[in-house]
C-alpha positions, 0 to 999 in steps of 0.5 A, spaced: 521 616 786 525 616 780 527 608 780 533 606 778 534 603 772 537 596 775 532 595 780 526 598 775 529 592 769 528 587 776 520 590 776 520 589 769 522 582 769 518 580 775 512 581 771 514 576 766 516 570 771 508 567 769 511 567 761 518 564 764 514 558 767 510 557 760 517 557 756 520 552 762 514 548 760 515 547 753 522 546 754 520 539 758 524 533 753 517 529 752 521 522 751 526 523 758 519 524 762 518 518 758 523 513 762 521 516 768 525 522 772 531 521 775 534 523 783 536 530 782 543 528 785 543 523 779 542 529 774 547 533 777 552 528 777 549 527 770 549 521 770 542 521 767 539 526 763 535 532 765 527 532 763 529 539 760 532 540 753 535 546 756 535 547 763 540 552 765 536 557 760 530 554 763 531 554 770 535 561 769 530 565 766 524 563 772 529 564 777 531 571 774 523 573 774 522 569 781 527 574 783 524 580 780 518 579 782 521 579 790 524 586 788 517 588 786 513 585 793 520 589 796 520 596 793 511 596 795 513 594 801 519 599 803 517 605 799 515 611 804 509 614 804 511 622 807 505 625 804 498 625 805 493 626 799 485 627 800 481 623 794 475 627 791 473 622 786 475 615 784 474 610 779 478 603 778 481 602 772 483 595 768 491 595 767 494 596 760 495 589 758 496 590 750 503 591 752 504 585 757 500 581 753 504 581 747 511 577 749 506 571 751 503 570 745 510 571 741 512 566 746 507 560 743 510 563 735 515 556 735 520 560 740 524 555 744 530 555 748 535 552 743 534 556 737 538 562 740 537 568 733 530 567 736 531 568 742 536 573 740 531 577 737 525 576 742 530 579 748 531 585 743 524 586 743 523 584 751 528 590 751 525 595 746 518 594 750 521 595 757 525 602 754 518 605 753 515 603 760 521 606 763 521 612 759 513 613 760 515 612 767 510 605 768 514 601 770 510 599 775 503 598 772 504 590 773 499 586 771 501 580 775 499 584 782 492 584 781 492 577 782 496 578 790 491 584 791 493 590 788 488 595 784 489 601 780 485 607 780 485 613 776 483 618 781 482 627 783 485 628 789 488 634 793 494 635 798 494 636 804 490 643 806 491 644 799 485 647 793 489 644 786 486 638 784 491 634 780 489 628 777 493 621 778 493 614 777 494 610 784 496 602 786 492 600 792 491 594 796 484 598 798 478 601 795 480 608 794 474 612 797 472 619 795 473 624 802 478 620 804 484 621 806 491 617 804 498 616 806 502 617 798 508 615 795 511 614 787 514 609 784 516 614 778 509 616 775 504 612 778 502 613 787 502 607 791 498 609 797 496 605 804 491 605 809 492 610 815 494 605 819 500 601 815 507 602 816 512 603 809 515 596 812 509 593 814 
């Protein structure tokens, strides 16, 4: 399935919502928290100040990465699955993480929310690496799903009653097992398979 490119942007940016979360922390005004943290309804009144230096661009880009996240969890969970595949070999594998890390260790470069000719610059950056991602066809390959469950395996398998043997990268909730069979779809480049008893909106 050939993502479209907003929803593909959508998956891109969830990926980063833990990098959202670091820059919202830095962007805490240590002195505010100092005199105590006022009412919310007190803030919205602005009748006193915010403990965040810059809490619309702060609380936007969390947001906006919350948001991803949710159509990435939505697209895994509605993608159709109309084929089945027999594995004949397996092997996990670890996510490719020198892309993904990059942008966190820029993060930490002095990069704050008020200086915009950096920030400026860090999403033209943030661009070109989601550019390639799309174009390789891996925008899918999340780092952040290991930590709700998801593993990546490169594996041989066949379709169906099929002989060729092709060769793929597979997101699974499951241990992929050699001489099984499983129901498959594609995000772009890369399967996502379930257990036979899984439904695509389960």
């Amino acid at each position: 399935m050939q993502l479209r490119i907003l929803f593909a942007v959508a998956i891109y940016l969830g990926s980063y919502l833990p990098l959202s979360v670091i820059l919202l922390a830095q962007d805490v005004d240590v002195e505010a928290m100092k005199r105590g943290i006022c009412p919310l309804a007190s803030m919205a009144a602005m009748e006193c100040a915010s403990p965040l230096k810059n809490p619309v661009w702060s609380l936007s880009a969390v947001v906006i990465c919350a948001v991803g996240m949710l159509a990435t969890f939505l697209a895994l969970r509605r993608l159709p699955t109309p084929h089945s595949v027999k594995v004949t070999e397996s092997k996990h594998i670890p996510a490719d993480l020198i892309n993904y890390v990059i942008p966190y260790v820029v993060s930490f470069i002095s990069l704050e929310y008020d200086q915009p000719t950096k920030l400026i610059g860090f999403g033209v950056f943030l661009g070109w690496i989601f550019w390639i991602t799309y174009k390789s066809g891996q925008i899918a390959l999340n780092p952040v799903l290991a930590v709700f469950g998801w593993k990546l395996f490169e594996v041989k398998y066949i379709y169906g009653a099929g002989v060729r043997i092709f060769v793929g990268r597979v997101l699974s909730k499951v241990d992929i097992e050699p001489e099984r069979s499983y129901p498959q779809g594609s995000l772009q480049d890369v399967m996502v398979v379930r257990t036979e008893g899984e439904s695509a909106g389960g």
